[in-house]
C-alpha positions in Angstrom: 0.0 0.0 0.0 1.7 3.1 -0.9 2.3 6.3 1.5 -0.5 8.6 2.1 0.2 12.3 2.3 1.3 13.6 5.4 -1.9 15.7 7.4 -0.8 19.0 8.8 -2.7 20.6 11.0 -3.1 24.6 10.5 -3.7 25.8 13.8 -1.3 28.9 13.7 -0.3 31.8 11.3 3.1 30.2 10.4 1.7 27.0 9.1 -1.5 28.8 7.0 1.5 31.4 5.4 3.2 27.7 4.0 0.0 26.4 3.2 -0.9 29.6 1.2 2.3 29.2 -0.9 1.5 26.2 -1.5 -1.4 26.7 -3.2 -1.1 30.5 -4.2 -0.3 29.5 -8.3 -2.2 25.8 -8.7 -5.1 25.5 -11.0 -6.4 22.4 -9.0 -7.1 21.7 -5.4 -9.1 18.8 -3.1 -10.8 20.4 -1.0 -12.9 18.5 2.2 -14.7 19.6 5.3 -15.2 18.0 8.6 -17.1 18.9 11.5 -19.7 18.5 13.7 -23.0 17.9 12.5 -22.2 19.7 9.2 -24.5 21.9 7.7 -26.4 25.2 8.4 -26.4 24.9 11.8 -23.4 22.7 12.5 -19.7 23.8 13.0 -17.2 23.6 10.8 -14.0 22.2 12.8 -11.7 21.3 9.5 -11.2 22.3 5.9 -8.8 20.2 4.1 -6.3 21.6 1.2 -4.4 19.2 -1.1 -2.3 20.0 -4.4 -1.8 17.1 -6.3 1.6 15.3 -5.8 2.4 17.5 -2.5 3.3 15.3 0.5 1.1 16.9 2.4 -2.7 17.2 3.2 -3.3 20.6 5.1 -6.1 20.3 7.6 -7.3 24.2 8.2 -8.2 24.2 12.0 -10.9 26.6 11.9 -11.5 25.7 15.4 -8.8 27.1 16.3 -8.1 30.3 14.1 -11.7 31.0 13.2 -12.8 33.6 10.5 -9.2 34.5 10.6 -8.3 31.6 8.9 -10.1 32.8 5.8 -9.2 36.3 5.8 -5.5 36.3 6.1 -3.4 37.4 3.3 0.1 36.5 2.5 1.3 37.5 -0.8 -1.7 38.9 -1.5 -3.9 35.6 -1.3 -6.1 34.5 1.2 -8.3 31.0 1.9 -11.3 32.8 0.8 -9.8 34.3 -2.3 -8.9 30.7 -3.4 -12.0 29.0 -2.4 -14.0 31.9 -4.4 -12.1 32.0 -7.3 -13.9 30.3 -10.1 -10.5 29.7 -12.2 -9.3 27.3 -9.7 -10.8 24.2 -9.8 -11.7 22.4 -6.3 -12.4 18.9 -6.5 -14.6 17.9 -3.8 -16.7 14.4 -3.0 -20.5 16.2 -1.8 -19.6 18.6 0.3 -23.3 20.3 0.3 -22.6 20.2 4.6 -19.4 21.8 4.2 -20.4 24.4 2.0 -23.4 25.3 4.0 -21.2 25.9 6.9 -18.8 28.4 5.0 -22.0 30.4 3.8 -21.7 31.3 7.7 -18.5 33.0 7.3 -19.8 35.1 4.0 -18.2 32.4 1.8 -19.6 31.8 -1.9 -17.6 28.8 -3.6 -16.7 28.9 -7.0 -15.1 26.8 -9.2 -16.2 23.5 -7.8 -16.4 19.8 -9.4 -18.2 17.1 -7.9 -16.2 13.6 -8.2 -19.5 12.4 -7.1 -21.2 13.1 -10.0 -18.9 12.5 -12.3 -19.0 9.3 -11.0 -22.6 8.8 -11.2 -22.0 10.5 -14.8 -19.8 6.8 -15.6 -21.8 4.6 -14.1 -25.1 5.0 -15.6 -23.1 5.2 -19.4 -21.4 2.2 -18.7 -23.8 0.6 -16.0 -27.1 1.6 -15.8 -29.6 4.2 -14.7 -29.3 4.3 -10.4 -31.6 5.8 -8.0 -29.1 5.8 -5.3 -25.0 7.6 -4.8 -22.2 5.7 -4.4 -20.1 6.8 -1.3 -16.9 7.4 -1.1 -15.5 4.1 0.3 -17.7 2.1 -2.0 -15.7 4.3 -5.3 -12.8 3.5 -4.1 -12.8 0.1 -3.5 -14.5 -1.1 -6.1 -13.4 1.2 -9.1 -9.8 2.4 -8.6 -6.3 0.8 -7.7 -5.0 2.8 -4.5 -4.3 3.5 -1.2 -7.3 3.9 0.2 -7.6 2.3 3.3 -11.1 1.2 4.6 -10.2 0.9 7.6 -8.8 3.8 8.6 -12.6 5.0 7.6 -14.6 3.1 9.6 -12.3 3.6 13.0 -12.1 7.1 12.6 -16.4 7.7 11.8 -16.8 5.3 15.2 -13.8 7.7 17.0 -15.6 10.8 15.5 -19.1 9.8 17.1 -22.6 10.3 15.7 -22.5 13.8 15.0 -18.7 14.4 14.5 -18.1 16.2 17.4 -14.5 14.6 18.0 -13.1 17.3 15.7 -14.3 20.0 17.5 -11.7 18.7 20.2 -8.4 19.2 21.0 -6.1 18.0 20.9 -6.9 16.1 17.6 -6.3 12.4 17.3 -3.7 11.4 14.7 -6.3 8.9 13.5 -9.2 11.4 13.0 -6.3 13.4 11.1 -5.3 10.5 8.8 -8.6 9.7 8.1 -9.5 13.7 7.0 -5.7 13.6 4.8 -7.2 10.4 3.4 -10.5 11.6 2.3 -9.1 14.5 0.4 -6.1 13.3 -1.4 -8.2 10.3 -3.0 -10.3 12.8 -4.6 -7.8 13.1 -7.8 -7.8 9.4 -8.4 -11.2 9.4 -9.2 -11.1 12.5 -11.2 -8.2 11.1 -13.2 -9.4 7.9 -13.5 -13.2 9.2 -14.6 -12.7 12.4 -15.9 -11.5 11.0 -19.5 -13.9 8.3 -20.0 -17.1 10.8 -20.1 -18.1 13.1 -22.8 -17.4 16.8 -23.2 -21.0 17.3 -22.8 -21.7 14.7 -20.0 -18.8 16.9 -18.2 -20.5 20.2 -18.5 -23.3 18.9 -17.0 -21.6 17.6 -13.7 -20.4 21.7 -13.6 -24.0 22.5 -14.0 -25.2 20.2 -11.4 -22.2 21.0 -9.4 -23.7 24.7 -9.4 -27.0 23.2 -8.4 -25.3 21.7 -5.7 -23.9 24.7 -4.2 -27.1 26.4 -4.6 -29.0 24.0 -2.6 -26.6 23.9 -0.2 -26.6 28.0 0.3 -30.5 27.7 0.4 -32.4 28.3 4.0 -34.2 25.2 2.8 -31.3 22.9 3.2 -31.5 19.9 5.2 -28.4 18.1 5.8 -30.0 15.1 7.0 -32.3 14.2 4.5 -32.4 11.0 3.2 -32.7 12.7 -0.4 -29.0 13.8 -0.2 -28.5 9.9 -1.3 -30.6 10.2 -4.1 -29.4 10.9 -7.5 -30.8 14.9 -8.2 -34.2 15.2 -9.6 -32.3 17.6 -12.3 -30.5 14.7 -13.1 
């Protein structure tokens, strides 16, 4: 099993000043959130950061720093400048929860594509029509040649507890770290492995539904607990 990237937590200037050169001149990021009980009325404990190829995973402790941690420039670029810049592109896998936690701090994302749905985009080409997502574990295990270690996933959701709340506390266990480096940095296998094998028109409509995504999310209307968010979209 090869090496997964290294999680650093950001939990002080220093650190978010080398994780903002890090990512200051890339045109592609994975991007992840964890925290507990996600959503509108959740907290958001964690964003993770990854840049293809680096050795590390950065874990933003926005526990810890708190709107700060979006706001702070260095060289001119800040965590809210790249997550609302629509010329990067940030992979992420579902991150409606996530994203209706940063509409709490004023944050609009741009620039987003959903592995998720490009995924579902595959399967039902080569497949068959589905009424239902495939998680993340389930992807990687039965679709691409890695890592990914299952694991790791189910002992750090049991460690985390029902709503999350073990990353709201620190400090924070390596495992719970590992587990957040892992989620993240397997997002470009997928979107490497899949990206090719749809059409050019198949992949403007995961951007489109991407967009619907984030709106849905950003709505007052959002639940983050329905058992709709494990439906393929009605705009499907």
């Amino acid at each position: 099993m090869a090496d997964l990237p290294s999680p650093v937590l950001v939990d002080n200037v220093s650190l978010l000043e080398e994780c903002l050169e890090e990512i200051c001149d890339v045109e592609i990021l994975a991007i992840g959130f964890q925290g507990r009980d996600l959503g509108a009325t959740g907290s958001l404990a964690l964003v993770q950061v990854h840049v293809q190829g680096s050795e590390f995973v950065w874990l933003l402790d926005v526990k810890e720093l708190g709107r700060g941690l979006f706001e702070h420039e260095h060289y001119g670029v800040s965590i809210r400048a790249v997550l609302e810049d629509g010329e990067i592109r940030k992979l992420w896998f579902d991150g409606r929860n996530g994203c209706a936690a940063l509409s709490r701090f004023g944050i609009h994302l741009e620039g987003i594509y959903d592995v998720q749905l490009l995924f579902l985009a595959w399967f039902e080409r080569n497949v068959g029509p589905t009424r239902h997502l495939s998680g993340l574990a389930t992807i990687m295990k039965d679709g691409v040649t890695s890592s990914y270690d299952g694991h790791l996933k189910a002992s750090a959701i049991q460690i985390a507890g029902p709503d999350f709340g073990e990353f709201e506390k620190r400090p924070l266990s390596d495992e719970l770290m590992r587990y957040a480096a892992q989620d993240t940095s397997c997002l470009f296998e997928i979107y490497d492995l899949y990206k090719g094998m749809v059409r050019k028109n198949v992949a403007g409509r995961v951007l489109r539904d991407t967009r619907n995504r984030i709106e849905q999310a950003e709505s007052s209307r959002w639940d983050p607990h329905s058992r709709e968010n494990t439906k393929v979209p009605l705009w499907w």
